[in-house]
N, C-alpha and C positions, 0 to 999 in steps of 0.2 A: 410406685405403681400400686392401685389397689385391684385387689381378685376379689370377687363373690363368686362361692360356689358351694353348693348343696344339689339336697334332694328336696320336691315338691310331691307329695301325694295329693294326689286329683280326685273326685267321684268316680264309682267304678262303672267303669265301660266308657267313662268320660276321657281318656288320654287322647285320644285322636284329635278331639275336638282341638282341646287344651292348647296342643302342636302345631295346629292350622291357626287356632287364632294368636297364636305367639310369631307365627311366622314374620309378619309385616314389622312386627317390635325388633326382632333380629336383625332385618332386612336395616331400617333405621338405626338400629344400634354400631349397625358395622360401617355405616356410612359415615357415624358422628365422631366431631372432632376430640380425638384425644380414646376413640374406642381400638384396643390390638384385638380383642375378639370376644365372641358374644355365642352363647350355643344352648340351645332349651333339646335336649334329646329325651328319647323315651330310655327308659334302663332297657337291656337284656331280658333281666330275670326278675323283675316284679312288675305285673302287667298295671298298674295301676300308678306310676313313679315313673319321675323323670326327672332329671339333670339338667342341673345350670352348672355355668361358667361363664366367665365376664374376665375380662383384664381392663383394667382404666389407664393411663397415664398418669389421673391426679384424681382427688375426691370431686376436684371442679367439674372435673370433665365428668365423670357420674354423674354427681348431679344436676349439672346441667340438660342432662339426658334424660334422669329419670324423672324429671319435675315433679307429680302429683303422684305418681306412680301408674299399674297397670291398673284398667278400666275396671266394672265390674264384670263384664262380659267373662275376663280371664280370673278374677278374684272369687267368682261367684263357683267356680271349680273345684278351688282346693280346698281342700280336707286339714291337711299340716303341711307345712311348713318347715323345713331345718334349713337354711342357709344363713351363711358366715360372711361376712367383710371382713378380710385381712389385708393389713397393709404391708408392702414388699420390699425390700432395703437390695434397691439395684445393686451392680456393680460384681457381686461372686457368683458364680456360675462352676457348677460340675460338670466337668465333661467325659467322658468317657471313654 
């Protein structure tokens, strides 16, 4: 399984925008074959940041999804950037 997930800081006062036009990518994302889940949120507590997560199945199924990547509509937004692709060694599980 692979996960991406970080923080995206946006232009300020630009988060709202960022959210609406990421909507549609979600929407796609969680329909695509091989996606468990897909989520662009605004943080709590810094008005200007917002949160990814993604789980894949396989690197295929990513990138089959993300082809070119996001447009500049949504690229032309961000400021930085921190997210990670890590890859997940199914099978152990904590439960509680």
């Amino acid at each position: 399984m692979i996960i991406v997930a970080g923080k995206i800081y946006v232009q300020s006062g630009k988060r709202d925008t960022f959210l609406q036009r990421s909507h549609d990518a979600m929407q796609l994302a969680r329909e695509a074959k091989g996606c468990r889940d897909f989520i662009v949120a605004a943080d709590p507590l810094e008005a200007d940041r917002v949160n990814v997560y993604e789980a894949w199945d396989s690197e295929d199924s990513l990138q089959a999804f993300r082809g070119a990547g996001a447009g500049s509509d949504i690229t032309a937004l961000i400021k930085r950037a921190d997210v990670e692709q890590y890859q997940v060694m199914e099978g152990n599980t904590i439960s509680s």
